[in-house]
N, C-alpha and C positions, 0 to 999 in steps of 0.2 A: 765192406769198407766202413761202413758208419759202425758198427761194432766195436771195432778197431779205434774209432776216434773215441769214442764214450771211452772205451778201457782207458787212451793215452789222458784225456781228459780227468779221470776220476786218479791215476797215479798221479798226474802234477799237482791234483789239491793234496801231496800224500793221504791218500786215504789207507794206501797199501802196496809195498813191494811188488807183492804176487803181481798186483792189476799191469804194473809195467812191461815184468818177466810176461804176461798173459799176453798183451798188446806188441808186445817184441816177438813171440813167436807165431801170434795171428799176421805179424806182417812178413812173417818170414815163410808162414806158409801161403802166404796171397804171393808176393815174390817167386815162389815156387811153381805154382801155379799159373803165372802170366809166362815162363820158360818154357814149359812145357806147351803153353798155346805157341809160343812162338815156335818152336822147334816143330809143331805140328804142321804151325802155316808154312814154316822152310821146305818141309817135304813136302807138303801140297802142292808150291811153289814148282819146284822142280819137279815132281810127280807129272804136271802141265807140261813141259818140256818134252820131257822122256814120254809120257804119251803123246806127243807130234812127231818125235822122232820114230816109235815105233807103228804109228798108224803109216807114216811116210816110204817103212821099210816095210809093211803089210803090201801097201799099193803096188810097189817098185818090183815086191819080188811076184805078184799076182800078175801084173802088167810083162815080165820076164819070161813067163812060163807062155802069155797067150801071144807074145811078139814069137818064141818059140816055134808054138802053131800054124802059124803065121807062114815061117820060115820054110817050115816042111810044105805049106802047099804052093809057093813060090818060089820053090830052088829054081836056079835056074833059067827064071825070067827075066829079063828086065823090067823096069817101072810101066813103058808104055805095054808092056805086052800080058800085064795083067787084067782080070775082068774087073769086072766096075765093082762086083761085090768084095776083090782082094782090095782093090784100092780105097775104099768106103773103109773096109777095115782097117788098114795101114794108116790112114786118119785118124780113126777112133781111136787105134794105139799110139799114135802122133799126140792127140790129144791129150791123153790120160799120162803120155812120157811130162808134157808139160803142167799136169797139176800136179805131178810130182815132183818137177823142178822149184816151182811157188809153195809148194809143203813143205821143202828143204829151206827154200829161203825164208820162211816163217818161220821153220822152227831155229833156225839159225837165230834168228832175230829176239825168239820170245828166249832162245837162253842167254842172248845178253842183259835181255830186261831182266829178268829174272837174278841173273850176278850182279846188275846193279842196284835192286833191290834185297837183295843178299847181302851185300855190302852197306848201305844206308842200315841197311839193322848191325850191324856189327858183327856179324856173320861170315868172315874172312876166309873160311875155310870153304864154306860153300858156295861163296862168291869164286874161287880161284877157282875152285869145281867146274862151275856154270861154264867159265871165263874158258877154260880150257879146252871142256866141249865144244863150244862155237869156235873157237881160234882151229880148230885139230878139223871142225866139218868144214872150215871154208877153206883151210890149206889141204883138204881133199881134193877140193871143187866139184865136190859131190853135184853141187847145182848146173855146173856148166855141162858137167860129164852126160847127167840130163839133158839138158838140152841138146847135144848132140845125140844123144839116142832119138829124142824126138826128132831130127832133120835126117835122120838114118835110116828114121823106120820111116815117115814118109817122102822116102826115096828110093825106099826099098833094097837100103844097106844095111839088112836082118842081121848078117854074122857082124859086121862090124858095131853096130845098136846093142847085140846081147855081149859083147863084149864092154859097150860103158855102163851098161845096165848093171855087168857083175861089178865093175868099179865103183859104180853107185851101192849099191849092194854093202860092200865090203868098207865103203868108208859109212853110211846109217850104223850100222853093225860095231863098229870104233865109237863110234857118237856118243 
């Protein structure tokens, strides 16, 4: 930048055309330059996002497969008539349905921050991006459909839990 002033500086004493033309295009490749940081930080931005939503569909579909397991060693049973080790687990997957319900609502969250600082740069496109992602995960109710899987599984309502689980699933997946 101080480059740039010397050059505009030494054109207004006319000393020389060029020094202007020179000054004009060193600001035009600084200009240039700050675009492309911006357009870096936009996908950064959103990059943040979209890895929440994909660590969140990592967990969900992981948590899927061991509610599964789950399934196969408790057909059959009811809640009380499982052993203490089925139900210890049916919690931990209770558990884990819920940090996957607060992963959802977080990343729900950070893509509207995200559109609204998309938008504050003038970035409108990526703003409506952002905007629409979160609008489309919470008219899933991705996060609710979680929560029910976690009061499923520990209740021991395996088929009905892997069924909001694929719901869940399927709306990350749209995200």
């Amino acid at each position: 930048m101080p480059w740039v002033q010397v050059q505009l500086a030494a054109a207004r004493g006319n000393q020389a055309k060029d020094k202007l033309g020179s000054a004009s295009a060193a600001q035009t490749k600084l200009l240039d330059s700050l675009e492309k940081l911006t357009e870096k930080m936009q996908k950064k931005a959103a990059t943040s996002a979209g890895s929440a939503l994909r660590d969140a569909l990592k967990k969900q579909e992981g948590l899927k497969k061991d509610t599964e397991k789950l399934a196969d060693q408790t057909i059959g049973k009811k809640a009380e008539e499982m052993s203490s080790t089925e139900k210890a687990e049916a919690q931990r997957l209770a558990d884990r349905q819920q940090d996957v319900e607060q992963a959802i609502k977080q990343a729900t969250d950070q893509l509207k921050a995200e559109a609204k600082q998309a938008a504050a740069e003038g970035n409108k496109e990526e703003a409506n991006k952002l905007n629409k992602a979160a609008n489309d995960l919470e008219k899933s109710k991705a996060a609710e459909e979680a929560k029910k899987a976690a009061t499923d599984v520990a209740s021991n309502q395996l088929n009905r839990a892997q069924e909001e689980q694929d719901k869940v699933i399927a709306a990350l997946t749209q995200a």
